[in-house]
C-alpha positions in Angstrom: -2.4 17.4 -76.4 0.1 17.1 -79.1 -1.1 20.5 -80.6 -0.5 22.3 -77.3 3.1 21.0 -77.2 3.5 22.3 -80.3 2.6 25.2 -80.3 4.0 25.8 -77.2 7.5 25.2 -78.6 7.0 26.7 -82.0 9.2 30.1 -81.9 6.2 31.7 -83.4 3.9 31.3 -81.0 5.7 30.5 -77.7 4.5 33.5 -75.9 1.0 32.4 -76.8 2.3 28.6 -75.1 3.8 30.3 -72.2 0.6 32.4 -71.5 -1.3 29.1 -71.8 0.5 27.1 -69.6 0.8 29.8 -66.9 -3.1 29.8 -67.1 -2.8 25.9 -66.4 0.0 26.7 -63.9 -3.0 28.6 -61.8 -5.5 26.6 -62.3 -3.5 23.6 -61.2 -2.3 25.7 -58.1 -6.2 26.4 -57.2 -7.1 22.8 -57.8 -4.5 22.0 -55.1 -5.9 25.1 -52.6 -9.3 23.3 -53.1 -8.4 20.3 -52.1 -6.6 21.4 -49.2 -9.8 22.4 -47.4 -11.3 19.0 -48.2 -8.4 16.2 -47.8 -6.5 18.5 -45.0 -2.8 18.3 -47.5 -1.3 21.7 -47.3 -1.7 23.0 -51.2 2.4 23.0 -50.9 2.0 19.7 -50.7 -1.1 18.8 -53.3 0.5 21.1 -55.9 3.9 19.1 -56.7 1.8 15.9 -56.7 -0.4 17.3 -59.0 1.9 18.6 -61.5 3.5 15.1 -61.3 0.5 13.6 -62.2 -0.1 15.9 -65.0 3.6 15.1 -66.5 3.0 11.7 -66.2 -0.1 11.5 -68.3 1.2 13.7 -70.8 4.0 11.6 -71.3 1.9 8.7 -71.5 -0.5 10.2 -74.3 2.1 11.6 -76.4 4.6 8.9 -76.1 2.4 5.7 -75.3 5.2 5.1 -72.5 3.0 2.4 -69.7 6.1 2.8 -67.6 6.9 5.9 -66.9 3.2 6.6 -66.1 3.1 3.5 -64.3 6.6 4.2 -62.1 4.8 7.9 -61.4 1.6 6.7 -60.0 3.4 4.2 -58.2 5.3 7.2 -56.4 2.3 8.9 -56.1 0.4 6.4 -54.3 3.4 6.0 -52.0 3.8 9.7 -51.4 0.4 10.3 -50.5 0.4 7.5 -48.2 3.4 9.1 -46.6 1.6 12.6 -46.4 -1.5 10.5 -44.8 0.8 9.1 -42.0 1.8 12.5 -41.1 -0.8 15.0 -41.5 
């Protein structure tokens, strides 16, 4: 993980890290259309949770930070159990 956040912000290769991370961006964004059909949470939804989830455990790999990925699961967990209610 470490290496991919470096080289996606090493000025000679940050096209190469953009490119990357939009092929993440995607496949992230199909994850979310996936699960749509099988948990009923529009992808609109799914997607920003996803991507939230993602941050949080990169942050916690690369910084060792138990809170921050503890504080985003927690919000998580209560955001999908707002989504539940309503859809």
């Amino acid at each position: 993980m470490a290496f991919r956040l470096q080289t996606y912000t090493a000025i000679s290769y940050r096209e190469y890290g953009k490119k990357f991370f939009e092929g993440d961006n995607q496949r992230y964004s199909d994850y979310a259309d996936s699960l749509t059909e099988i948990i009923g949470f529009p992808s609109d939804v799914l997607r920003p949770m996803i991507f939230v989830f993602v941050r949080a455990c990169v942050h916690d790999a690369l910084y060792e930070d138990e809170l921050y990925l503890q504080e985003q699961l927690r919000f998580l967990k209560q955001s999908i159990a707002l989504f539940y209610e309503k859809f």
